[in-house]
C-alpha positions as CSV (number, residue, x, y, z in Angstrom):
1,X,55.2,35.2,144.3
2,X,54.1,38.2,146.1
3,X,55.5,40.5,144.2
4,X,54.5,39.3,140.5
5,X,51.1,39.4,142.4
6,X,51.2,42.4,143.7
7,X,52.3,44.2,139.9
8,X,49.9,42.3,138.6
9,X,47.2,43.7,140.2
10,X,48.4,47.3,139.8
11,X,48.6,47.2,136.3
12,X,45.6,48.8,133.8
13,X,42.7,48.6,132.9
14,X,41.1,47.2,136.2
15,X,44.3,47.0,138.1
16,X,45.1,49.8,141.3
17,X,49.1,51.2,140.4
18,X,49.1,52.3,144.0
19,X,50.2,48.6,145.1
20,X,53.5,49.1,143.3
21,X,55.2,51.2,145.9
22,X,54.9,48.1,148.1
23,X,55.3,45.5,145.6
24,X,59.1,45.2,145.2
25,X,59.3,45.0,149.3
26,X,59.1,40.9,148.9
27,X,61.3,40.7,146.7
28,X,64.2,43.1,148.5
29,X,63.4,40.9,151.5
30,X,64.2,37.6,149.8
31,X,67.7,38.5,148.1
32,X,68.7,40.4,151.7
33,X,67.7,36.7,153.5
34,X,69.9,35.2,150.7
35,X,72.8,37.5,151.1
36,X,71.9,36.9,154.6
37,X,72.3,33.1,154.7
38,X,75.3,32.8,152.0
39,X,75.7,29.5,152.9
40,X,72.4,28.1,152.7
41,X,72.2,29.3,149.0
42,X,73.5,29.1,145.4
43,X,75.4,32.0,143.6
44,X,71.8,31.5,141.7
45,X,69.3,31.8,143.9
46,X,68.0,34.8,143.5
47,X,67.3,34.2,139.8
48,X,65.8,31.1,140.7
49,X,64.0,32.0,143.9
50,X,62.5,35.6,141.8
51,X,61.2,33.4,138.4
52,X,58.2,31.9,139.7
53,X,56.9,35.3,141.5
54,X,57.6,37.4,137.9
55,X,56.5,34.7,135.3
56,X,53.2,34.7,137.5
57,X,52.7,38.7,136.7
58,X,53.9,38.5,133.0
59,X,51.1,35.7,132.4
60,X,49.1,37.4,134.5
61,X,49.1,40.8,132.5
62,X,50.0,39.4,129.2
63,X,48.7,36.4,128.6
64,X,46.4,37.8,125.7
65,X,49.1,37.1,123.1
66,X,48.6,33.6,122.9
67,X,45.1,34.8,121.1
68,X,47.4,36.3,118.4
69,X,50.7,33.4,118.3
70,X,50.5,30.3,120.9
71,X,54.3,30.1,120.6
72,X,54.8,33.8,120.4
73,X,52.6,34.3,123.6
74,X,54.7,31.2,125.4
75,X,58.2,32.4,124.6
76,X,57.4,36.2,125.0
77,X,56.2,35.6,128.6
78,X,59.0,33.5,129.5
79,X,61.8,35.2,128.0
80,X,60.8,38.1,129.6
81,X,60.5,36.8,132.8
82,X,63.7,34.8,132.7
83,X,65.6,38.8,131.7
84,X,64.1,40.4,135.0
85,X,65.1,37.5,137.1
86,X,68.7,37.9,135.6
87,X,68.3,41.6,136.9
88,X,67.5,40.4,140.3
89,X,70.7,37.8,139.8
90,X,72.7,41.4,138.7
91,X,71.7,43.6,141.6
92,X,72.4,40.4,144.0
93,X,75.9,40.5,142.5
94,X,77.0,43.9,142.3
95,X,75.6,43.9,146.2
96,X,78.1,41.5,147.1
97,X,80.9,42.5,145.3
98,X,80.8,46.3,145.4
99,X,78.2,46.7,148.6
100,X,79.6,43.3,150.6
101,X,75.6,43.5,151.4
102,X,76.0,46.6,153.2
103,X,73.2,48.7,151.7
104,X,73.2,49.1,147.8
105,X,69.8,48.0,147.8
106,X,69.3,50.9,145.1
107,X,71.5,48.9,142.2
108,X,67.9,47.0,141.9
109,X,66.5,50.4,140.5
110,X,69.1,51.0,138.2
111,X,69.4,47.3,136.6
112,X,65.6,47.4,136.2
113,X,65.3,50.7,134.7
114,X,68.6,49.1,132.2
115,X,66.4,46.3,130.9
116,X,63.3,48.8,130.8
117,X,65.9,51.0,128.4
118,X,67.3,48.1,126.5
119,X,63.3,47.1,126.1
120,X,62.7,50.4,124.1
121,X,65.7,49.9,122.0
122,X,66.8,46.3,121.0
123,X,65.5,44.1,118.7
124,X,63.8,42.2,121.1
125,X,61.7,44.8,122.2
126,X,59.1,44.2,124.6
127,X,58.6,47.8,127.2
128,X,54.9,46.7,127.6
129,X,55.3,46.0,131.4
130,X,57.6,49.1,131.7
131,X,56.8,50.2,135.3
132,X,55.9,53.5,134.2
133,X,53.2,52.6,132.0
134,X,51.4,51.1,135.0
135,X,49.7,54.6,135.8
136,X,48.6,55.1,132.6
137,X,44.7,55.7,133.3
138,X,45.1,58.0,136.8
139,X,46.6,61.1,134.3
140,X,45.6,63.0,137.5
141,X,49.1,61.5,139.5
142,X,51.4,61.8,136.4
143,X,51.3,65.1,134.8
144,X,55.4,65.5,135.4
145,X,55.7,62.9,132.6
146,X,56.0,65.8,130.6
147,X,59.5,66.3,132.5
148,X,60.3,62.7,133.1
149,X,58.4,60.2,130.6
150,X,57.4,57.0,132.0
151,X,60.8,56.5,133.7
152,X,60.3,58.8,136.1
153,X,57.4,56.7,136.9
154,X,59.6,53.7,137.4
155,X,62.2,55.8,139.6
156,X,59.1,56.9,141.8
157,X,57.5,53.3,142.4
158,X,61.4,52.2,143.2
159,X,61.9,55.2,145.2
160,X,59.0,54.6,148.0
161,X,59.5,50.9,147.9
162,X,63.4,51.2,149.0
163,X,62.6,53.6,152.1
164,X,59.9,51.7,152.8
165,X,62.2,48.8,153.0
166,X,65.0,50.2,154.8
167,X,62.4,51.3,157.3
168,X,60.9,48.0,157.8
169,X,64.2,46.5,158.2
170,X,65.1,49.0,160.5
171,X,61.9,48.0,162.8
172,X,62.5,44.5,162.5
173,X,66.4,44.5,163.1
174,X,67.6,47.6,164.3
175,X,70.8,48.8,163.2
176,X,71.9,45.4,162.0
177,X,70.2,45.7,158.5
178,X,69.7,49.4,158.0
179,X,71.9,52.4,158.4
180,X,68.7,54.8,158.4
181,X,66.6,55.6,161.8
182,X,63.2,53.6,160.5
183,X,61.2,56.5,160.9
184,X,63.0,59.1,159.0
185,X,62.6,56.5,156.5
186,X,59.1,56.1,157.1
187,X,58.5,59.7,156.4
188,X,60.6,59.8,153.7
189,X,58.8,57.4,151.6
190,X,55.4,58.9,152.4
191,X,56.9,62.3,151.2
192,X,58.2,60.9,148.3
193,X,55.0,59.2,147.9
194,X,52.6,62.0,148.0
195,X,55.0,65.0,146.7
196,X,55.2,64.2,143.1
197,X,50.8,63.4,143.0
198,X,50.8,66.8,144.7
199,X,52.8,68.6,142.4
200,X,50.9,66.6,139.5
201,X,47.7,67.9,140.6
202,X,48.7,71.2,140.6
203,X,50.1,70.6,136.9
204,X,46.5,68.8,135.8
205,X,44.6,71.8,137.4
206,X,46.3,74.7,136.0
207,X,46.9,73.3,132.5
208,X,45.0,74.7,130.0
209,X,45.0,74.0,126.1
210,X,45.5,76.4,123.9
211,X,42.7,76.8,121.2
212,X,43.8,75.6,117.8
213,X,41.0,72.9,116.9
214,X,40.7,70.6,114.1
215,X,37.8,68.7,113.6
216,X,39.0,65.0,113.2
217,X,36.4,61.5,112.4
218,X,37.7,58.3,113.9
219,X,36.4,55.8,111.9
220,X,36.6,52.2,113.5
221,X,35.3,49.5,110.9
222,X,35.5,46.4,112.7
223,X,36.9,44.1,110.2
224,X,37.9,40.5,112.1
225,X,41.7,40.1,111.3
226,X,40.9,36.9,111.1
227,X,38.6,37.0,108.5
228,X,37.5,39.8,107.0
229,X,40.8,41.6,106.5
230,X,41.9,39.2,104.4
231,X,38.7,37.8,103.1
232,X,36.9,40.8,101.9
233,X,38.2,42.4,99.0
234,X,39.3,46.0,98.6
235,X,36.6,47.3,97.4
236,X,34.2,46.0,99.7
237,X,36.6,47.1,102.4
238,X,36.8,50.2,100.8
239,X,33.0,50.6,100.3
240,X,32.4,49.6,103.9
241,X,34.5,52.4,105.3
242,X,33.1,55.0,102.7
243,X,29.3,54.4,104.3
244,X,31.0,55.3,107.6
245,X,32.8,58.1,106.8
246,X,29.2,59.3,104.9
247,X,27.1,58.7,107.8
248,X,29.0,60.6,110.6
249,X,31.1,63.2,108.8
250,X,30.7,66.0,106.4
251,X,32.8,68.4,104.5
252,X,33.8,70.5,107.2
253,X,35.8,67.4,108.8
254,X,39.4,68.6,108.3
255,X,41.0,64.4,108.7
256,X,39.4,61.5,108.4
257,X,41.5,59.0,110.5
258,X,41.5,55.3,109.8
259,X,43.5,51.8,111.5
260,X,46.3,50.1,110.1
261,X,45.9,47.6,107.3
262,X,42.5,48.3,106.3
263,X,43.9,48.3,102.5
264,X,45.2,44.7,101.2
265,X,45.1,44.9,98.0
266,X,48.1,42.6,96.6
267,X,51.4,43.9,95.1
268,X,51.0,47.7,95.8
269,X,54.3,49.2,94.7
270,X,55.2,52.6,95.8
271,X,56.5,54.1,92.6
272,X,53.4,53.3,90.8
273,X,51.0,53.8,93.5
274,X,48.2,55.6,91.0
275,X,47.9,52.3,89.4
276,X,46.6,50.5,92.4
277,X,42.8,50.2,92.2
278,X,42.1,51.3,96.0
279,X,44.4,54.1,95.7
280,X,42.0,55.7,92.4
281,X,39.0,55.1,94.7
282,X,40.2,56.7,97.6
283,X,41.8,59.7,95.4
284,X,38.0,59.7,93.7
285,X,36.5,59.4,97.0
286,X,38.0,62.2,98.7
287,X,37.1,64.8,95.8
288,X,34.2,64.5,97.6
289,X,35.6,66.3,100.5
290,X,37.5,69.0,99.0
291,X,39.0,70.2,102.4
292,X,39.1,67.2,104.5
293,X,42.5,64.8,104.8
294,X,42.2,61.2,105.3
295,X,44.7,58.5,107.3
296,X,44.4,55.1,106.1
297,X,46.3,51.7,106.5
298,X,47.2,49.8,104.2
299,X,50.4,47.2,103.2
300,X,52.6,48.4,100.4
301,X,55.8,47.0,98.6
302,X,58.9,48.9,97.3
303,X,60.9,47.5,94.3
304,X,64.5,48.4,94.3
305,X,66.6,49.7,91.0
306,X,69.3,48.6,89.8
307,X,72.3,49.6,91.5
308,X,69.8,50.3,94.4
309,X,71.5,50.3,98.0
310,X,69.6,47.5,99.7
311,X,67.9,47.5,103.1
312,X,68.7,45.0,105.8
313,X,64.9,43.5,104.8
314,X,65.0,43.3,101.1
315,X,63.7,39.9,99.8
316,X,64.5,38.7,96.6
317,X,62.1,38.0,94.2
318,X,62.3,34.2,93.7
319,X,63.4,33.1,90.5
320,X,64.1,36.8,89.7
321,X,67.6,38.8,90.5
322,X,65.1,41.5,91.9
323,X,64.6,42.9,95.1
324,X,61.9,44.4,96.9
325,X,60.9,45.6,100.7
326,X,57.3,45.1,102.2
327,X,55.6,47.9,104.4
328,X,53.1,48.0,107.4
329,X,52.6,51.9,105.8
330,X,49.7,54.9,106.0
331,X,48.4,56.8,103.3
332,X,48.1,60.7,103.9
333,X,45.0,61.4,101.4
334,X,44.1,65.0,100.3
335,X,43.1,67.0,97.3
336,X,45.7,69.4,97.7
337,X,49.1,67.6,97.9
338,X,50.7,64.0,96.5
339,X,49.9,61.1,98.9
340,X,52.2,61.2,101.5
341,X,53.2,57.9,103.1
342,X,54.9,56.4,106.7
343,X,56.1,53.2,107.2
344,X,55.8,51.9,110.3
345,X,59.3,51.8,112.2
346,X,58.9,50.0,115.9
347,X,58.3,46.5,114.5
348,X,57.0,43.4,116.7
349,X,59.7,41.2,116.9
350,X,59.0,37.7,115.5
351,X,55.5,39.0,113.3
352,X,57.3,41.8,111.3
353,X,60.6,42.0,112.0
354,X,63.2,39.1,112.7
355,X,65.5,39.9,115.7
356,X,69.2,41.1,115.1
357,X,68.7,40.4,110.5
358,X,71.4,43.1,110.1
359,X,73.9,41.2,111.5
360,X,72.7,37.6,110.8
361,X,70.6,37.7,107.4
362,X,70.4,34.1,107.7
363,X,67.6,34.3,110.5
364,X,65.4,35.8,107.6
365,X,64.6,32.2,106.5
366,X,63.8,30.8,109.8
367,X,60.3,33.0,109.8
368,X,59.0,30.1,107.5
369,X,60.0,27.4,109.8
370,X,58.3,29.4,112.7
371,X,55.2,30.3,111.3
372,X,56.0,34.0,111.2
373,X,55.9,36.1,108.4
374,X,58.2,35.7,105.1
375,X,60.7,38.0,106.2
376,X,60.7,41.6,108.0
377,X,59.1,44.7,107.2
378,X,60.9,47.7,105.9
379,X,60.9,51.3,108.0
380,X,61.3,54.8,107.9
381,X,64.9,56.0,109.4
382,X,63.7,59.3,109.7
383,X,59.8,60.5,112.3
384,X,58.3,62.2,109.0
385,X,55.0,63.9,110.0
386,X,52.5,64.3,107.2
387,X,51.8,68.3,106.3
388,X,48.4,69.5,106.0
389,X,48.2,72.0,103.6
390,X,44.7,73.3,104.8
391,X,45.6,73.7,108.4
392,X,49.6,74.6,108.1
393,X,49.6,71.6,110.1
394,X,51.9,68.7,110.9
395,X,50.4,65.4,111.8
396,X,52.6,62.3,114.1
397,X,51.3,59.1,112.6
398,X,51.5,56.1,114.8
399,X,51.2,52.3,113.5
400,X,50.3,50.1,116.4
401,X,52.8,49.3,118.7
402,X,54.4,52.3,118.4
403,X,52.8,54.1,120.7
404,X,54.1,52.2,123.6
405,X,57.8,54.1,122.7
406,X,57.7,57.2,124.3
407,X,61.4,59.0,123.1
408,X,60.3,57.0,119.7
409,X,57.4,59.5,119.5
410,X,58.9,62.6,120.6
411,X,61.0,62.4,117.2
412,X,57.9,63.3,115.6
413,X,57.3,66.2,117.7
414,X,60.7,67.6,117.6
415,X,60.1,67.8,113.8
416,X,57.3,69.4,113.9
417,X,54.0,67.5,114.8
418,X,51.5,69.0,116.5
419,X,48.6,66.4,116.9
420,X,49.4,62.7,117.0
421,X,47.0,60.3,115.3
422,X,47.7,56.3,116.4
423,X,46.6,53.5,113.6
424,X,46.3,50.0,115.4
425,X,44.5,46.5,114.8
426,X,44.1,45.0,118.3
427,X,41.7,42.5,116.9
428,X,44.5,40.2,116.7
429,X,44.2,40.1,120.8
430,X,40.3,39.9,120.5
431,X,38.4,41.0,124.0
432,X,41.4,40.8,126.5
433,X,42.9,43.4,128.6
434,X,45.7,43.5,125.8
435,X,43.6,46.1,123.6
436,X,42.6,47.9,126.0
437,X,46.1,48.3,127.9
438,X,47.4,49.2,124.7
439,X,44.6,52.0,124.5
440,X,45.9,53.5,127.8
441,X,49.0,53.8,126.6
442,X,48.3,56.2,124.5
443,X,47.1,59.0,127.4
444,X,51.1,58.4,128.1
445,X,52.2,59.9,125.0
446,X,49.6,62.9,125.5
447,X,51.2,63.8,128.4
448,X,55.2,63.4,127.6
449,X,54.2,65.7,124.7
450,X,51.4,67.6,125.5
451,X,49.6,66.4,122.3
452,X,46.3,65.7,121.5
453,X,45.6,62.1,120.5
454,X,43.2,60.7,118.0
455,X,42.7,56.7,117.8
456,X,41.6,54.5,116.0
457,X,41.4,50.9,116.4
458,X,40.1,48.4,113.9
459,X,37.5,46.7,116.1
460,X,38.2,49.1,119.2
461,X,39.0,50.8,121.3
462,X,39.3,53.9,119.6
463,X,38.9,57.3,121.0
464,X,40.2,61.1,121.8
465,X,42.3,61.7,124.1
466,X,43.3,65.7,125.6
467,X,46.7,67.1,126.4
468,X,46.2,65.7,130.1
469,X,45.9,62.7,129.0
470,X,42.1,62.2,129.4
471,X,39.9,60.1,127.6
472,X,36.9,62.1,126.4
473,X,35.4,60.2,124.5
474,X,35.8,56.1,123.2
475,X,34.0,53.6,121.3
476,X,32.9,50.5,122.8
477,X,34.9,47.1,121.8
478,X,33.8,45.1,118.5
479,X,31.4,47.8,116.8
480,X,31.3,49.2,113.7
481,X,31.5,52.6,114.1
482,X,33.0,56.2,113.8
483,X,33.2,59.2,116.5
484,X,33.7,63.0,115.7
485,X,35.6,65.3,118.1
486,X,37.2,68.9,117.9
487,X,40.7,68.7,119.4
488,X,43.2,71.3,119.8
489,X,46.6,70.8,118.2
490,X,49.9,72.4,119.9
491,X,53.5,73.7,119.2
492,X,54.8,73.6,122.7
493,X,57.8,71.3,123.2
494,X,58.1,69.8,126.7
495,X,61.4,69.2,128.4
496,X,61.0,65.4,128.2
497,X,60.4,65.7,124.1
498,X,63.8,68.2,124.2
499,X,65.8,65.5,126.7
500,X,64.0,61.8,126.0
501,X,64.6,59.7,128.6
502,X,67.5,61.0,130.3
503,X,66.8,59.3,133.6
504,X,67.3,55.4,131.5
505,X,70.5,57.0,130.5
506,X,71.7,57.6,133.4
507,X,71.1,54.7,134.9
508,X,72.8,53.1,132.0
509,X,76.2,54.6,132.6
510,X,75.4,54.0,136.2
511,X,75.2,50.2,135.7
512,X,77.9,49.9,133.2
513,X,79.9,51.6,135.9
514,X,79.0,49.4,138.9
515,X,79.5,46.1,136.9
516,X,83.4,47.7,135.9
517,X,83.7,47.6,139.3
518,X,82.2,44.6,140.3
519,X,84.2,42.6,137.8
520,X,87.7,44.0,139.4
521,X,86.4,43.2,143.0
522,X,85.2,40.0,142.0
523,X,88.8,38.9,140.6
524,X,90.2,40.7,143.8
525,X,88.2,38.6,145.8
526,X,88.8,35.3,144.4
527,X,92.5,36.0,144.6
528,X,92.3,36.7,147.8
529,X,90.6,33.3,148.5
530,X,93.1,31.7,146.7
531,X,96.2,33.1,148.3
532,X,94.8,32.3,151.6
533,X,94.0,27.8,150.1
């Protein structure tokens, strides 16, 4: 229980991240007394023993999405919990099979940093508690992100923990449970502990942007998700945001950025977008800002022609032998151009995208019977920034969740975007410390890519954040309002955009290894046992 205690109360907003390079030292200890006391134990104990402790910090730090789905809340908490106690199960077993629980204690680093990978990349995704993401508001300690991403994050916390361990284990038992002299241990942790914030204070300090500013309005309009968004209707949605955008901008504003899903008007279709009614008002609206771009959200539907390739999500049309997909999208507004538009591509499992469809359509149905949405969202296969004409600039646009993906992002960068604007509705969570984690994240993705970030949330927190991943300026929670900021934009590609996360990689290939291995040895072992019966 210590443990999911002691992450829990590192993690952001209110939350100290310095407690996580002690917070993994309970749980090393209790796996080395079971590998200690074989006999006393089950082959399961250590997934049994670790649950409790790790369900406690997954409530603990996500309990807000019950607000959104009760069940969704219930089974995202314990599902996760119940895959990091199988990790603690893994690195038990490759310890005794590969390691005969002589040292090893390092496999617990590379099985974590497997699921944190698998997190970012399966249809069950869920990197939210991603160890990395935990130092998301002290910018001042992270700047090598830029080299690393969030994983090296995770490899540091892991890092200072397992010296720290072998060096208490060397005070409390000598040579008998650690091959290192406790002190040199000591000291190694502390200089593994204080090098990288050293280095990453040198980095803050002596980065400076270089000046290419666009003048951007984040425009938060505070629509309850669930009430207004759905109960207003376009126009007064529409009407509602133009009075914003009125009262704090002008026409030397070059975007206008906007949440998701602020546009619901019904049965949008792509290929006749011109004859939806909000799409004329904003194209009529933004005449009156000649030079100005505007971001909005909105949900749009794609009908497919005859002879059409199909997408994994097409629905049919019932009663019809038509097909169609639905998007979470943005429109890219401007006088000069054709409305550009993004679809957003990181999906929420189970709210707009139902896990592993490709390979079992069949599962499409079941989001009636669960009280989910009536089949998954289409997405973009491609990180398409949207070109401003006016600036010669390329713009990331980010829907929601998926700015918690940092190598998801960096394909918007390595084609081109310079400034990266997220779109989210975090009403959904209402005033818990899900909205404004989720606001943190953001100052991650500043710093993997040295881009500026604009946000804006529908009923907050929305806000600027630099290349250092400050926050200069943000809106309080649940007000209906809009904030103006010059930011610079950059061209400068980072060796973490160029690479992604390498370090998850390798600890991939390093795991798939060490289970080959643990397999054969396992088999050896048992046949051993039985030649001996």
């Amino acid at each position: 229980m210590a443990t999911g205690l002691l992450l829990a109360g590192a993690w952001p907003m209110n939350g100290f991240p310095g407690l996580l390079f002690i917070a993994f030292l309970p749980l090393l200890y209790l796996e080395d007394h079971i590998a200690s006391n074989q006999q006393k134990y089950s082959s399961w104990a250590p997934f049994f023993l670790s649950l409790p402790g790790l369900t406690l910090w997954n409530a603990l730090t996500t309990f807000w999405i019950y607000n959104s789905s009760a069940v969704g809340g219930i089974v995202a908490i314990l599902l996760n919990s119940i895959l990091m106690a199988f990790v603690v199960e893994i690195y038990h077993l490759i310890r005794r099979n590969v390691f005969r629980f002589r040292g090893g204690h390092w496999i617990l680093a590379i099985v974590w940093m497997s699921l944190e990978y698998l997190h970012l990349n399966w249809s069950l995704n869920w990197p939210w508690l991603n160890i990395g993401n935990s130092f998301s508001m002290y910018p001042k300690w992270i700047q090598w992100y830029e080299f690393t991403g969030t994983f090296g994050g995770t490899l540091w916390v892991f890092a200072v923990n397992l010296f720290l361990f072998e060096s208490l284990m060397g005070f409390m038992y000598g040579r008998a449970k650690s091959r290192v002299n406790p002190v040199w241990a000591s000291l190694i942790g502390v200089l593994i502990f204080t090098l990288p914030m050293m280095i990453s204070r040198g980095l803050y300090n002596n980065y400076v942007e270089e000046k290419n500013p666009l003048d951007v309005l984040v425009v938060q309009p505070n629509n309850d998700p669930y009430t207004d968004q759905y109960g207003l209707s376009p126009e007064e949605v529409l009407y509602n945001v133009y009075e914003l955008v009125d009262t704090y901008g002008d026409t030397m504003v070059d975007f206008i950025v906007l949440p998701e899903s602020v546009i619901q008007e019904r049965n949008v279709f792509e290929r006749r977008l011109m004859k939806s009614r909000s799409v004329q008002s904003l194209v009529e609206y933004m005449k009156g800002y000649p030079e100005t771009a505007m971001c909005i959200g909105a949900s749009t539907y794609k009908l497919f022609l005859p002879g059409e390739e199909l997408s994994p999500s097409a629905r049919l049309i019932p009663r019809t032998d038509q097909y169609y997909d639905a998007y979470n999208t943005i429109y890219y507004v401007d006088n000069a151009s054709a409305i550009q538009l993004y679809h957003k591509s990181k999906l929420t499992p189970g709210v707009e995208a139902m896990p592993m469809i490709k390979y079992l359509p069949f599962i499409e149905k079941l989001a009636l019977d669960l009280g989910g949405t009536v089949g998954s969202l289409g997405i973009d296969l491609e990180r398409t920034p949207f070109y401003n004409v006016y600036n010669d600039l390329l713009v990331a646009p980010s829907i929601c969740y998926e700015s918690v993906f940092g190598e998801f992002m960096t394909g918007f960068v390595k084609n081109g975007a310079q400034v990266i604007f997220v779109m989210t509705n975090d009403g959904w969570w209402k005033d818990t410390p899900g909205h404004r984690q989720h606001m943190s994240y953001s100052a991650l993705r500043a710093i993997e890519t040295r881009r500026s970030v604009a946000r804006s949330a529908n009923t907050g927190i929305s806000c600027f954040i630099n290349q250092r991943g400050d926050i200069l300026e943000s809106t309080p929670y649940w007000v209906k309002t809009a904030i103006r900021r010059t930011i610079n934009a950059n061209d400068e590609i980072t060796f973490y955009v160029k690479h992604g996360d390498y370090i998850a990689r390798i600890s991939v290939f390093t795991l798939l290894t060490m289970l080959l291995i643990s397999i054969v040895r396992g088999i050896m072992m048992r046949s051993e046992r039985l030649k001996r019966l």
